[in-house]
C-alpha positions in Angstrom: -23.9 -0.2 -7.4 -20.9 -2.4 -5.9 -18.4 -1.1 -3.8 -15.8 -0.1 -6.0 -18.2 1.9 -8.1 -18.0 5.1 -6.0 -14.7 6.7 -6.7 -13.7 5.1 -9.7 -14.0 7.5 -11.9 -11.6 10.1 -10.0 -8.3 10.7 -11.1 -7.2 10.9 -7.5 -5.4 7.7 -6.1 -6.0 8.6 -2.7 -9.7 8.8 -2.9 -9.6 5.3 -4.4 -7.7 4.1 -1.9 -10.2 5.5 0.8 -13.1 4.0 -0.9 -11.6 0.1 -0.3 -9.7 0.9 2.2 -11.0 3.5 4.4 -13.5 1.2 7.0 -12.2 1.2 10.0 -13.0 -2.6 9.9 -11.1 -3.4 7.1 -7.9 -1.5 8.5 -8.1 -4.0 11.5 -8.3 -7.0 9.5 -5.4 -5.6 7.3 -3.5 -5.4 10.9 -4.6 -8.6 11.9 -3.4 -10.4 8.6 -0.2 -8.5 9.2 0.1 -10.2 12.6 -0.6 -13.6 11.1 -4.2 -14.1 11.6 -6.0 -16.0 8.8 -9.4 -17.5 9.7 -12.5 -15.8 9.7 -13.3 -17.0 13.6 -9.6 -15.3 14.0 -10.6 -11.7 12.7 -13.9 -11.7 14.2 -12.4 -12.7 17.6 -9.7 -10.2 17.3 -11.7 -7.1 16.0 -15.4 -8.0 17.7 -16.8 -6.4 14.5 -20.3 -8.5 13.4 -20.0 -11.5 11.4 -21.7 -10.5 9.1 -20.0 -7.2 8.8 -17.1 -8.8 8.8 -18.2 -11.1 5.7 -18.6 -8.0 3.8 -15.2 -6.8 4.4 -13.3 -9.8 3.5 -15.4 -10.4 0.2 -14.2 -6.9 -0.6 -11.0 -7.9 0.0 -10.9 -11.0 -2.1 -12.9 -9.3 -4.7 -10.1 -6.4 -4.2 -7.4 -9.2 -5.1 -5.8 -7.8 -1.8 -6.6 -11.2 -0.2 -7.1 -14.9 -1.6 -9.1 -17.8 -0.3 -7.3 -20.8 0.5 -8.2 -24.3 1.9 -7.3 -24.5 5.9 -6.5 -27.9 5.5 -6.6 -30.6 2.3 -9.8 -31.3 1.3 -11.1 -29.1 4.4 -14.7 -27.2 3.7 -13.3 -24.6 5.4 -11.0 -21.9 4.3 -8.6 -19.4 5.3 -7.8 -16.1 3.9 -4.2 -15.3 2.4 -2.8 -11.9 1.8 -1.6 -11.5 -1.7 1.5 -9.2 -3.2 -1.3 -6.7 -3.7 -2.3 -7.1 -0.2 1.5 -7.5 1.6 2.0 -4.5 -0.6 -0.1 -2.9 2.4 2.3 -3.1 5.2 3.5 0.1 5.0 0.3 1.7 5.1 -0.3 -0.4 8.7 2.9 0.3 9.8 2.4 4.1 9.6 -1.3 4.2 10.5 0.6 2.5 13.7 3.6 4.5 14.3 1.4 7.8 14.0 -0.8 6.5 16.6 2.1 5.4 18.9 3.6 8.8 18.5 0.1 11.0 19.1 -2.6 9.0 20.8 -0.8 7.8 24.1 0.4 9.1 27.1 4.0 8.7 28.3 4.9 5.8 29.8 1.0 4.1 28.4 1.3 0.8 27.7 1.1 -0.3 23.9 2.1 -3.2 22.1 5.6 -3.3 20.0 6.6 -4.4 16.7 9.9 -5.5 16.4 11.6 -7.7 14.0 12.9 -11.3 14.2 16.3 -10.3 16.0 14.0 -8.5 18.4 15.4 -4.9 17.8 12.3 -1.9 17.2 11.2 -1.2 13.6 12.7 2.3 12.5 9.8 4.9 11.3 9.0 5.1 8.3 10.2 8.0 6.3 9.3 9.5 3.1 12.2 9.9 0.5 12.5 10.9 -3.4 14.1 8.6 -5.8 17.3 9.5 -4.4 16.6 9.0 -0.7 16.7 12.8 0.6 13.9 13.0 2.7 11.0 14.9 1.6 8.5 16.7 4.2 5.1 17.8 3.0 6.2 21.0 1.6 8.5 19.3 -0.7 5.6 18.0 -2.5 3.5 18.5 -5.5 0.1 17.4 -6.9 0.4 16.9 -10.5 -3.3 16.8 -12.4 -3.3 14.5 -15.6 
């Protein structure tokens, strides 16, 4: 049985997404790709998770096509790991994971680390809109089965 065999015969999109992306492991290389890192020595430095945990993870990722393998330098043996449009496609998910944990897990005045963009000004929380940009709270929703 590989990875990907466990949900994929739900119709649900979220227990799909859990299945990949649901290790805690894999959300923290996702945050470190986000932040620039690439190597392997990079992630495993950064998270502490076992190297050969950590091998799993980023196999499931390339096999995932949320990251790509690419040369460090020309004709290097060694290579670096590359988020793809799948994988950049992810950034939201981070950025909320993060902004819900700035907003519940610390204590006022707690230091955390920022995000802000190239002019230096905060990033604005993400909000959930329909088609037409009304915002939409969880009550506004509905679960359509096929």
């Amino acid at each position: 049985m590989t990875h990907e065999d466990t949900f994929v015969k739900t119709t649900c999109p979220v227990a799909r997404a859990v299945d990949l992306l649901g290790d805690r492991w894999v959300l923290m290389i996702l945050r470190d790709a986000f932040d620039g890192l690439r190597r392997f020595s990079d992630f495993q430095k950064s998270t502490g998770v076992a190297k050969n945990l950590l091998a799993v993870r980023l196999k499931w990722l390339v096999e995932a096509g949320i990251f790509t393998q690419v040369p460090v330098n020309e004709g290097a043996a060694y290579h670096a790991y590359a988020l793809t449009p799948k994988g950049k496609s992810l950034f939201p998910l981070i950025l909320s994971l993060r902004q819900w944990g700035e907003e519940h897990l610390f204590r006022d005045g707690e230091p955390m680390s920022r995000l802000v963009d190239a002019e230096q000004q905060p990033v604005a929380k993400l909000v959930v809109t329909n088609a037409s940009g009304k915002k939409l709270e969880p009550e506004d929703i509905q679960r359509l089965q096929p």
